[in-house]
C-alpha angles and dihedrals in degrees: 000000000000099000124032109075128035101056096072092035085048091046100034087047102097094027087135084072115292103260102193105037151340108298124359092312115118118199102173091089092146146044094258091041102054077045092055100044080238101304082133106127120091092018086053106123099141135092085274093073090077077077108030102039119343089187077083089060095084094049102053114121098233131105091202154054115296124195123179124198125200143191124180133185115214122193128173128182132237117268122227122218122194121189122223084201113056134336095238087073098053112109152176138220134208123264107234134216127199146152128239129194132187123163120193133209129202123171127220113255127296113187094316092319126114132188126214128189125196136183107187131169094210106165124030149063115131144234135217135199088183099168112036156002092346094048079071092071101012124026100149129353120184119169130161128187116189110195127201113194116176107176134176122214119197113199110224102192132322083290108040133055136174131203137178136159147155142251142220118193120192112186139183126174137166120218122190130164122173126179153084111331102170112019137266104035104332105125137192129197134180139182123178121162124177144113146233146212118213139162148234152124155224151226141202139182120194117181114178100204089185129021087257109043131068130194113195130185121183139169149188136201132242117255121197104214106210112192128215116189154120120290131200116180120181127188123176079212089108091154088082120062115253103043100159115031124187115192148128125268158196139209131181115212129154133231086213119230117261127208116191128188120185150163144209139179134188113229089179102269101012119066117186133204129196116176133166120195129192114212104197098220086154079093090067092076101153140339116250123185114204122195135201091211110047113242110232099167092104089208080059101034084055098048097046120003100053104086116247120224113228111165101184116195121242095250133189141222126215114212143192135172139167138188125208117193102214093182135346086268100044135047121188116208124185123169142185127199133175107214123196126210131246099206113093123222136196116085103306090044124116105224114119140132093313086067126355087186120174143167104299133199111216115202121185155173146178150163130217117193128183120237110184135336089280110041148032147187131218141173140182129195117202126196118190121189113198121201123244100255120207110220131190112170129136090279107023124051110155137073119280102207138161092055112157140122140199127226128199122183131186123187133192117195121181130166131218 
């Protein structure tokens, strides 16, 4: 079933409000960058720049091997839903706790050459409006995207450097919606649940005009996540032939390309990031659910075979971080980022309960302290604020608020 279920998951994953980005994309994947609010590109020098920007590889400061290990605590928060039209329709969905590990890799120098290793988790979480209104359209979305990255950086000279790598995703997600379709008492139900494995790569360039500055551009591709898995539809429209339908499936939906340019300079004991990067939802176009059995039910045929246009816009996210080195032993980072959101509103737009996104500010701050030669910890806590979002569509006319989510990271570095 490669379509059928992870679009909506993927797109219905960070419906408490993305916390970490527009969409369902998540780009705090280590302790600096939950500290920086993801201002993490061109200040990048840990193991973690094997992910962010492996250009970076060939100018740590660092003659061995270099492993980072993460583990971050996600909370959001349940979203509120009130209805203009009528009170029976306001809602409610759950808040949502998870874990979330990456461990980066990054090799000692050969001849100029480096190596990085990454496992990410870059897209995914879930969200659930198990009771009312929103259980019509998402009553539970999971969805989880593991990302490996290796990656090779060549340094050209002191002030050039050169990275690519690629990637293998492997993705799963479950997808189920129950409710009234066609008023009064005509209901609709799904559940798919399957996986993928898809491929792509990345690139980055870092130049270091001065010993201080550094000027980063990285990119990654996009990946169409196609979707194979097991389908069960219901209708109580018995009336029409085909009322229950058990097949297999397929969905299309993309993890978009992100380009990323960012700068840092080093004033002595202050180091400051700003970085914007573009995240090309514009791929995402529409939602298109493919079966192996035709569905012929045409309660059922209306509420999930017909393609949804979604036309997400190409967004992007302002970034700052700074790092302040409090002692030789101890670094203090804070960050700040105002992140726009892909999903378009007004009457003909396509937000509704699988993801009430909207423009989000992102506030941070972290510490790394160094333990030993050998080894050091780091952490990093995010706090990102949604805005309410007012909402009148064919389906959705009221205001999705309360939106906002916590994120804790811990890091562990150690050389050898």
């Amino acid at each position: 079933m490669k379509k059928t279920l992870s679009v909506v998951a993927l797109a219905s994953i960070l419906a408490a409000g993305s916390a970490y980005a527009s969409g369902y994309r998540i780009p705090e994947q280590s302790a600096d960058s939950t500290a920086k609010a993801g201002a993490n590109y061109a200040g990048a020098l840990g193991a973690d720049a094997a992910y962010y920007n492996p250009a970076n590889m060939s100018w740590i400061d660092n003659d061995t091997w270099m492993v980072e290990g993460n583990l971050s605590y996600i909370h959001l928060t349940a979203i509120e839903y009130e209805d203009n039209r009528s009170p029976i329709f306001n809602d409610e969905s759950k808040d949502e706790n998870f874990l979330l590990p990456t461990l980066f890799l990054v090799s000692p120098d050969y001849n100029g050459f480096h190596f990085g290793m990454s496992m990410t988790v870059p897209y995914g979480l879930a969200k659930r409006w198990p009771n009312g209104y929103g259980r019509t359209f998402a009553e539970k979305f999971d969805l989880k995207v593991f990302d490996i990255n290796p990656t090779l950086s060549y340094e050209v000279c002191d002030y050039f450097s050169l990275a690519a790598g690629a990637r293998v995703l492997y993705s799963e997600a479950t997808v189920m919606s129950n409710g009234t379709v066609v008023p009064p008492s005509i209901t609709a139900s799904r559940w798919v649940d399957g996986d993928a494995l898809d491929y792509g790569w990345n690139a980055a360039i870092s130049a270091r005009p001065t010993e201080k500055t550094n000027i980063s551009v990285t990119y990654r591709s996009e990946v169409d996540l196609d979707f194979d898995g097991d389908v069960l539809l219901n209708t109580n429209a018995v009336m029409f032939p085909g009322s229950s339908v058990a097949t297999d499936g397929e969905v299309t939906i993309p993890a978009p390309a992100v380009l990323a340019i960012s700068g840092s300079y080093d004033f002595g004991k202050f180091k400051v990031e700003l970085t914007v990067d573009r995240t090309f939802w514009s791929a995402y176009e529409y939602l298109d659910f493919e079966y192996a059995t035709p569905i012929v039910n045409p309660v059922l045929f209306q509420a999930f075979d017909v393609p949804k246009k979604k036309n997400w816009d190409d967004v992007n996210a302002y970034r700052i971080g700074v790092d302040y080195r409090w002692s030789p032993d101890v670094t203090l980072m804070a960050g700040f980022a105002y992140d726009e959101n892909p999903v378009p509103g007004g009457t003909l737009g396509t937000i509704g309960f699988d993801l009430p996104d909207s423009d989000a500010y992102i506030f941070s701050l972290g510490a790394r302290i160094k333990l030993s030669e050998q080894s050091e910890l780091a952490c990093g806590l995010l706090y990102d604020y949604k805005e309410s979002r007012d909402v009148k569509t064919t389906l959705v006319d009221g205001e999705f608020s309360n939106a906002s989510a916590l994120f804790a990271t811990v890091g562990y570095t150690y050389t050898f």
